[in-house]
C-alpha positions, 0 to 999 in steps of 0.5 A: 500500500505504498504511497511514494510511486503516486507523489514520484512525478510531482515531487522530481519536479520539486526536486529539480528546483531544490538542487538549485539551492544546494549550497544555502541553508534555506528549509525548502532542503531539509523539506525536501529531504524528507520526501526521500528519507523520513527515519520515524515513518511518518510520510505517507501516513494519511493516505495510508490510513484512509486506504486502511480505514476504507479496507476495514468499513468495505462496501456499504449495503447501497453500493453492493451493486458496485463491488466489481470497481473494488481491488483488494476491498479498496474503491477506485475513488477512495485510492484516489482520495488517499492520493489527493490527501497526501498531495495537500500534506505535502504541499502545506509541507512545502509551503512551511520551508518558506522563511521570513526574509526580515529575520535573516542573518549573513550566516544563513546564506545570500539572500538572492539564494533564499529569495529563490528558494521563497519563490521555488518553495511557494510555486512548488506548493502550490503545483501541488496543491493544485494537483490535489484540487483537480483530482479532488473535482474530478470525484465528482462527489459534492460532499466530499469536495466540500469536506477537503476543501473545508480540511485545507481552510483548516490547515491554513488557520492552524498555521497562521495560528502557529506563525502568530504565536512566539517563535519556539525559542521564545516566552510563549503566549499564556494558552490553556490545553483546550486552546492547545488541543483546538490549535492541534486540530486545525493544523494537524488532525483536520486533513486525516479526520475528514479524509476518513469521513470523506472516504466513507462518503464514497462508499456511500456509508451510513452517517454513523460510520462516517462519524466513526471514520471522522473520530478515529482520524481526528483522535489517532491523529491527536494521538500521534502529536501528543506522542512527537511533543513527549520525545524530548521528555520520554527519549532515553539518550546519550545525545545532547538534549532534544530541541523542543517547542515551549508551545508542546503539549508537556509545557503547555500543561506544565505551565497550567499546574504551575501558574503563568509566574512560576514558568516564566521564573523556570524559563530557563531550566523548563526542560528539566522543570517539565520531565519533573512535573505533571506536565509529560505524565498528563500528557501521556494520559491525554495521548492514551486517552485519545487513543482509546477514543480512536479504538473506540470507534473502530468498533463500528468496524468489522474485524479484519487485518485492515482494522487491526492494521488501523489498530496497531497505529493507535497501539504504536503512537500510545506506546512510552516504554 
């Protein structure tokens, strides 16, 4: 069920713009990077849970009359969809390697290189992004175009969400968990959530599973952030410490069971602060719980490998030791 060979063409011809900034420390490398090589798995996820969760809900009782256009359980629009969910993905990716111009030092590089990169990496993401559109209205499935679309509005708000907020290195603004979990939603469970529900929507699934394929997306996904945020507090490692966000789940609830003034005083040692406190163990619950959520609404599901294959996502993302 590998994903690489559907994004292959449209990220050679990303690729061949990037090796123009070789040399430069522009982001739009370390982005690019990634689509080679990602050590931890993580790309092509998305598309790969909407084909799973498509395999385990199988046809729908009103499209029995059309299971000669499935392969392996799996619609031909609903591959298509795992496609189109993975190439907005990997555009907003590609639209994160762009850098504020205004913020840079001599040492990152010649600013004609950098601006290049800004151009390659806007153009570039929205190549992609356009790709996705029209594979997207060639569904020719109302709610579903409408789902996606709705998904992307999403990513764009989580990320300016993101942007507005202090720089990681920075006191961050006094947010609570519920904003946290609301901010995480928009940029990062939105896209894979409503992919699932649009998924069922192609087979024509009741709105009860459509609902379930919707509450697994958005709480494995949850799950799967909550787990990246613990690295730096969980990871036993003979390295230097992990760089992390001070706007992460463990600071976020670290910062809310000590007070606003407290933190700031502990500013400067948080890291050591946070694997002390409430904070990373809250944060593990929080994970565990979003992942039961998830399992729970597998539930609705037939067992079947792709349903197991779904499980051990949530079992993998909610596993600390």
């Amino acid at each position: 069920m590998s994903l690489r060979c559907l994004l292959s063409d449209e990220l050679s011809n990303i690729a061949m713009q990037v090796r123009k900034l070789v040399g430069t420390k522009h982001p739009l490398l370390d982005t690019a990077r990634g689509f080679v090589y990602d050590s931890r798995n993580n790309l092509q996820m998305r598309g790969l849970v909407v084909l799973l969760i498509s395999k385990a809900a199988g046809p729908s009782t009103a499209e029995l009359s059309f299971q000669h256009n499935m392969v392996s359980g799996i619609y031909s629009s609903q591959r298509s969809l795992a496609e189109i969910t993975e190439l907005i993905h990997t555009a907003f990716l590609v639209h994160r390697g762009i850098v504020n111009i205004g913020e840079l030092k001599s040492c990152d590089g010649p600013l004609k290189d950098m601006q290049f990169g800004n151009k390659m990496a806007v153009l570039s993401g929205d190549f992609l992004l356009a790709n996705a559109c029209t594979s997207l209205a060639q569904l020719q499935n109302t709610k579903v175009v409408e789902l996606i679309s709705s998904a992307i509005g999403d990513l764009v708000q989580g990320i300016y969400y993101e942007n507005s907020r202090s720089s990681e290195n920075c006191l961050t603004d006094d947010i609570r968990i519920s904003t946290w979990k609301e901010q995480v939603f928009l940029s990062h469970s939105a896209l894979l959530a409503k992919s699932c529900q649009a998924a069922m929507e192609l087979a024509k699934h009741s709105t009860e599973i459509q609902d379930m394929a919707f509450r697994y997306g958005k709480h494995m996904s949850m799950s799967h952030k909550l787990h990246s945020d613990l690295q730096p507090f969980v990871k036993e490692s003979s390295s230097d410490t992990m760089a992390f966000s001070l706007n992460c789940a463990p600071a976020v609830l670290h910062q809310e069971f000590l007070g606003r003034d407290a933190w700031i005083k502990q500013i400067r040692e948080l890291q050591e602060a946070i694997k002390a406190g409430k904070g990373v163990t809250s944060a593990i619950d929080l994970c565990r719980c979003h992942g039961n959520r998830a399992l729970a609404a597998l539930e609705s599901f037939p067992p079947s490998e792709a349903r197991a294959a779904l499980a051990n996502i949530v079992h993998a993302v909610t596993r600390f030791s």
